[in-house]
N, C-alpha and C positions, 0 to 999 in steps of 0.2 A: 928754614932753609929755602931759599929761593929757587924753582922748579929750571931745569933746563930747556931749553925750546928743544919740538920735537924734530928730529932730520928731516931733510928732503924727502920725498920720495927715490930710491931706487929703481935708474930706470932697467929693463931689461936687456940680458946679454945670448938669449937664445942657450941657454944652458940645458932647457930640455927640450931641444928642436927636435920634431920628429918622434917625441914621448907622445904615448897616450896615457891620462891620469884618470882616478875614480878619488872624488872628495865627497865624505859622507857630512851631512850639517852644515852645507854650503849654502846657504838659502839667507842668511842673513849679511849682517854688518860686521858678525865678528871674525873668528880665526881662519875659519869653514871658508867666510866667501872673499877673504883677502886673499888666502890660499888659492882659491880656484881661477882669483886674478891676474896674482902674480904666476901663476905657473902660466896660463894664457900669455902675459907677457915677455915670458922664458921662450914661448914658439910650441908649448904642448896643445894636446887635444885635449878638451874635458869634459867628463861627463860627472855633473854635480848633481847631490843628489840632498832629501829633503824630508824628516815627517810630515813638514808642513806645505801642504801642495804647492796654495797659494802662492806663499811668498816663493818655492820654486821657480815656478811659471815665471813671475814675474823679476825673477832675475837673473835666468835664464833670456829673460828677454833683451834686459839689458847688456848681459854680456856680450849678447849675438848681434848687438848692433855696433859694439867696438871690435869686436872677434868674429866676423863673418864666415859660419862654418866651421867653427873649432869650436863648442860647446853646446852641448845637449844635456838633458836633465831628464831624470827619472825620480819618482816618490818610494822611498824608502823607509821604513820603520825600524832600526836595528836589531830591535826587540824580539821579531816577527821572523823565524828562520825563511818561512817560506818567500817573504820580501826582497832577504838578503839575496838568497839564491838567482830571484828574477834581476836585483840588480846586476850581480855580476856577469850573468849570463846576457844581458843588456850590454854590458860594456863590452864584450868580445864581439857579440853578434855586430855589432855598430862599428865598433874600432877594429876587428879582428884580430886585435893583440890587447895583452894588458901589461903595462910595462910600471908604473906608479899606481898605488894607495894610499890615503889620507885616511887616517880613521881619528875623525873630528868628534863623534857624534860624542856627546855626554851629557848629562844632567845633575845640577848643583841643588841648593840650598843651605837654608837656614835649620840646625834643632840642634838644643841641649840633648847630649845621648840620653838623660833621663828622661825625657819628656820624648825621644824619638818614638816612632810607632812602629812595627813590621814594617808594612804597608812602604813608609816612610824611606827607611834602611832597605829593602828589597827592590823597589823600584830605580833610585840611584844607580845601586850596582848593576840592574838588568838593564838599563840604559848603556850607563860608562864602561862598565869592565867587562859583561857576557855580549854587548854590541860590539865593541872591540874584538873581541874574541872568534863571534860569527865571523865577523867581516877579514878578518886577515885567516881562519879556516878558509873561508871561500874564496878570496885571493889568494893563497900558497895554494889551494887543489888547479887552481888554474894557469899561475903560474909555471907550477910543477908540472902539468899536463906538457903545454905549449913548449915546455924546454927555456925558460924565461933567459935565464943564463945571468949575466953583468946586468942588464937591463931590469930585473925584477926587483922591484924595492916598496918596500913598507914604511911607512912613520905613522906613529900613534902620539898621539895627544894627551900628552902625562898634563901632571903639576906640580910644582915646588912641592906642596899639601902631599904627595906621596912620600917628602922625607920631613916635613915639618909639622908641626900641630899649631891649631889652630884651631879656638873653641865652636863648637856651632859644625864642625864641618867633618865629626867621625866617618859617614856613610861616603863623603866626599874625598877625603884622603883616603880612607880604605880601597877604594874603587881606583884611585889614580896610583895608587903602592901597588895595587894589582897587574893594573896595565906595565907599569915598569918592569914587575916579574915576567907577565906573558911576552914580552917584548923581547928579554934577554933570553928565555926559554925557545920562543919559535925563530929566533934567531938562528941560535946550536943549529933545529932542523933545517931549517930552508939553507944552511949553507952546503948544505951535499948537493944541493942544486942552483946552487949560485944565486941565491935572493939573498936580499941585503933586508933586515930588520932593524930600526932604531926608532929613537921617539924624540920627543920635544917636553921639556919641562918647564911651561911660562910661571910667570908668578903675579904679576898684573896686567894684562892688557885690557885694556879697555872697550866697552861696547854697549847697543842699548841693553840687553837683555841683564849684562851682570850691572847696568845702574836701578833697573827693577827690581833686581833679587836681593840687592843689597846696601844695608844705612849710606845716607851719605857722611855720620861719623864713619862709620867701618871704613869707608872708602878713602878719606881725608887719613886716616889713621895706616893704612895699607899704602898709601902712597908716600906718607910722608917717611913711610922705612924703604922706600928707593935712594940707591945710592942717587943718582942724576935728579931728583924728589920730583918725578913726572912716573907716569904710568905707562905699559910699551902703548903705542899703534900696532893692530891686529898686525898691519902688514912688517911692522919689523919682526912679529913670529912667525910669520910666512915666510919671509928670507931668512928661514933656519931650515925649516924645512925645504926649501927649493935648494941649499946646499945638499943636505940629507939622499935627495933625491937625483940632483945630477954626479955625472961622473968626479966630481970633484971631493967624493966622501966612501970613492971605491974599496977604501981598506977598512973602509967603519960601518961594522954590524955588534946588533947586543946594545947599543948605549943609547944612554936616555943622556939628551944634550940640555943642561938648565939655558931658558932665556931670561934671565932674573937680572936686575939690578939691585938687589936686596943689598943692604947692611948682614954684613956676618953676623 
């Protein structure tokens, strides 16, 4: 099947003007820093954040040269309670409100469950599913503080892989099936206080890190079960989540929205 060419870009319509946002795993090419783009392009403030200093910094820099004064960066480890706290307490001290969250961070691979190690299985999940978990505790204590009201809103970072199998990938869908549950669970709560909870369910977008991690048969074979037989651009799962996130998804909390073009 012959691949469909990828859309235009999308340009910005100021949908979250006047928002201040927190994007965890923003540091690269993929979901994290399309995300933190396009919300910049929407009229938000962001502050993006990063295990990896490095490439923080330096795209933090970048952004601040098309975005003068609307993005700042902090290093974050998900993993690490004590991180998470200084980020979000970062975010308020700098923005004095916190109105949007990305919780991007996660960590993939490759293992037959037989062959999987602890080590292997435990680290995944303490990445994808208990980093998610810190970072929207630590946003709902703040939000809930402040009185967040309509303004307060979560999206987590699922995967198709939370409702489908796929070999090689137990500790990976385990971990995004997780986030799905925490997602519809801290939803219930935070609606006594008016924060909105949902997530995003990609199923291919493309980037350098997942052409590292993975064959390029897997990848020829993963695309070629796209319905349109193309892979998304980061940034057309970012314009889910920047719906998610502006008032135009007021009545929607609890749900994990797929961005798939799979075949049934």
């Amino acid at each position: 099947m012959t691949g469909v060419e990828s859309p235009a870009h999308v340009p910005g319509h100021g949908l979250l003007k006047g928002r201040t946002a927190v994007v965890t795993a923003a540091a690269g090419a993929g979901i994290g820093g399309a995300t933190a783009r396009r919300f910049l392009e929407e009229g938000a403030r962001v502050l993006i954040s990063d295990a990896h200093t490095r490439r923080l910094k330096e795209h933090e820099a970048e952004l601040g040269r098309e975005f003068p004064g609307a993005v700042t960066a902090a290093p974050c480890d998900v993993t690490d309670e004590a991180q998470v706290t200084a980020l979000f307490d970062t975010a308020v001290r700098e923005h004095g409100r916190l109105d949007v969250v990305v919780n991007n961070a996660g960590l993939g691979g490759t293992s037959a469950l037989v062959d999987m190690t602890d080590e292997q299985w435990s680290r995944v999940l303490d990445v994808t599913l208990n980093g998610t978990f810190r970072c929207t505790r630590a946003a709902l204590r703040r939000m809930r503080e402040s009185g967040g009201g309509s303004s307060g809103v979560i999206v987590n970072n699922a995967s198709v892989l939370g409702w489908r199998a796929q070999a090689g990938q137990a500790h990976y869908a385990a971990a995004k099936a997780g986030v799905m549950a925490l997602t519809r669970c801290a939803a219930i709560e935070a609606a006594e206080y008016g924060v909105r909870v949902n997530a995003v369910a990609p199923s291919l977008a493309m980037h350098p890190h997942l052409v590292k991690v993975t064959s390029p048969e897997l990848l020829a074979e993963l695309t070629a079960r796209e319905a349109f037989g193309r892979y998304a651009e980061p940034w057309e799962v970012a314009n889910v989540i920047v719906f998610l996130a502006s008032g135009y998804s007021s009545y929607l909390t609890g749900e994990v929205v797929s961005v798939s073009g799979q075949h049934p």
